[in-house]
N, C-alpha and C positions, 0 to 999 in steps of 0.2 A: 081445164085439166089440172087444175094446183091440186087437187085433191090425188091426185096420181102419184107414186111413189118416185123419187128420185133417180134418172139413168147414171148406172154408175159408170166413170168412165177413167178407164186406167193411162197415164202420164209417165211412160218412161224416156227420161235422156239421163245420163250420168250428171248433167248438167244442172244443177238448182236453177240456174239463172233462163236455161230454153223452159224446161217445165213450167215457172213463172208465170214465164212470156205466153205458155200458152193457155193456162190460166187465167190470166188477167184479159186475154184478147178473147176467151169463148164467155167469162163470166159465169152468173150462177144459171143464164135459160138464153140461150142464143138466140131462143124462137120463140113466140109466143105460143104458138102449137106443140110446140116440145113441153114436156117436163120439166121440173129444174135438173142442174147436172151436178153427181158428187162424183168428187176427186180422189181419185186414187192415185197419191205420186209414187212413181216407183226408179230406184235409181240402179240396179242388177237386173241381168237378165235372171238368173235363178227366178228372182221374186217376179217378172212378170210371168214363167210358166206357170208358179203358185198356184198366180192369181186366175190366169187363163184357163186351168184346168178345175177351177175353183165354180167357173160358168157362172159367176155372176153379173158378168161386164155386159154392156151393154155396145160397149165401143171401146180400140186400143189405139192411141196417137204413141208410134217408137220412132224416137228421133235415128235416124237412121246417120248419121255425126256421131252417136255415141262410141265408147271407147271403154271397155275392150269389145264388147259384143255390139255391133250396129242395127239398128232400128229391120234394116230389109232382109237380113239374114235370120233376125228373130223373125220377123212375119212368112218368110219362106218356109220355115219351122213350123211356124205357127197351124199355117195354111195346110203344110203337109200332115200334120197327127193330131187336128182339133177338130172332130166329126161337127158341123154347123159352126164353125168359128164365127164369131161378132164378126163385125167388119173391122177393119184395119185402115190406120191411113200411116201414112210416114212421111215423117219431115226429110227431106233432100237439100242434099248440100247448096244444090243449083237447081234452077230450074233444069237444064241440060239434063240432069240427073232421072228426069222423070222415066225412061225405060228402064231406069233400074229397077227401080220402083214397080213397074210391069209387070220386070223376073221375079219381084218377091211377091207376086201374087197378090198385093196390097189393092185394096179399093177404094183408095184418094192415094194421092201424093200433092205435096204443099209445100213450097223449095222455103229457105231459110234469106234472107232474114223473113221471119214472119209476121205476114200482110193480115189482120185480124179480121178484115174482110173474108179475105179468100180460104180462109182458113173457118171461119164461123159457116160458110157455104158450104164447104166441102163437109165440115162437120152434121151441119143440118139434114143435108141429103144423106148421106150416109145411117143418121140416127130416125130417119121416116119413115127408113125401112124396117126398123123394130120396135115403133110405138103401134098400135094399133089404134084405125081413123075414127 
C-alpha cells in the first residue's frame, strides 16, 4: 500500500508536549496495512472545526485535558453537525473518564498518561474503517 496517499490525521490538545507524545507514539504507519499517517497539529478549537469541515481528515485524536475548549465537548459538537464525521477518539484524563468519552459520542477513548501501545490499537481500528481492503 506505500503507493497509497497518506491518512491525514488531525492532533488537537492546547498542549505541544501531549500532541508530541502522540506523535512520537503512533509514528509515521502504525500498521503495515495502513498508510503512512500525516500530521495535523492543531492547538484551538476554531482551527479543528476549520479542519473538520474541511473533510479531509481521515481521523481526529482531541485531547479531551485541553483548556479552554476540552477534546469531548469538541467531539460532541463534532458528532452533532458533521454529516459522516471521521471517527474520533479522545484522550481522558483517567481511565475512569471513559463514560465521558461515551457522552461525547467519541469512537475510542485512550486515558492519559499515554500507553503508545493502546493508543497505536485504538488508532489502527478505528483508521480500517476508512482505508479500503
Amino acid at each position: 500500500m506505500s503507493s497509497t496517499k497518506p491518512l491525514k490525521v488531525l492532533v488537537y490538545s492546547d498542549d505541544v508536549h501531549t500532541r508530541e507524545q502522540v506523535i512520537l507514539a503512533l509514528g509515521r504507519r502504525p500498521h503495515p496495512d495502513l498508510p503512512e499517517l500525516e500530521y495535523v497539529e492543531v492547538a484551538t478549537e476554531p482551527v479543528v472545526i476549520q479542519n473538520m469541515d474541511a473533510g479531509h481528515l481521515a481521523l481526529a485524536i482531541l485531547d479531551g485535558e485541553a483548556v479552554p475548549a476540552g477534546g469531548m465537548g469538541i467531539a460532541k459538537q463534532l458528532k452533532d453537525e458533521i454529516r459522516d464525521c471521521p471517527p474520533l477518539l479522545v484522550l481522558t484524563g483517567r481511565p475512569q473518564d471513559a463514560w465521558l468519552a461515551t457522552w461525547s459520542r467519541a469512537d475510542a477513548a485512550v486515558p492519559h498518561p499515554i500507553d503508545p501501545i493502546q493508543l497505536a490499537e485504538a488508532v489502527v481500528s478505528l483508521l480500517r474503517s476508512r482505508v479500503p481492503a
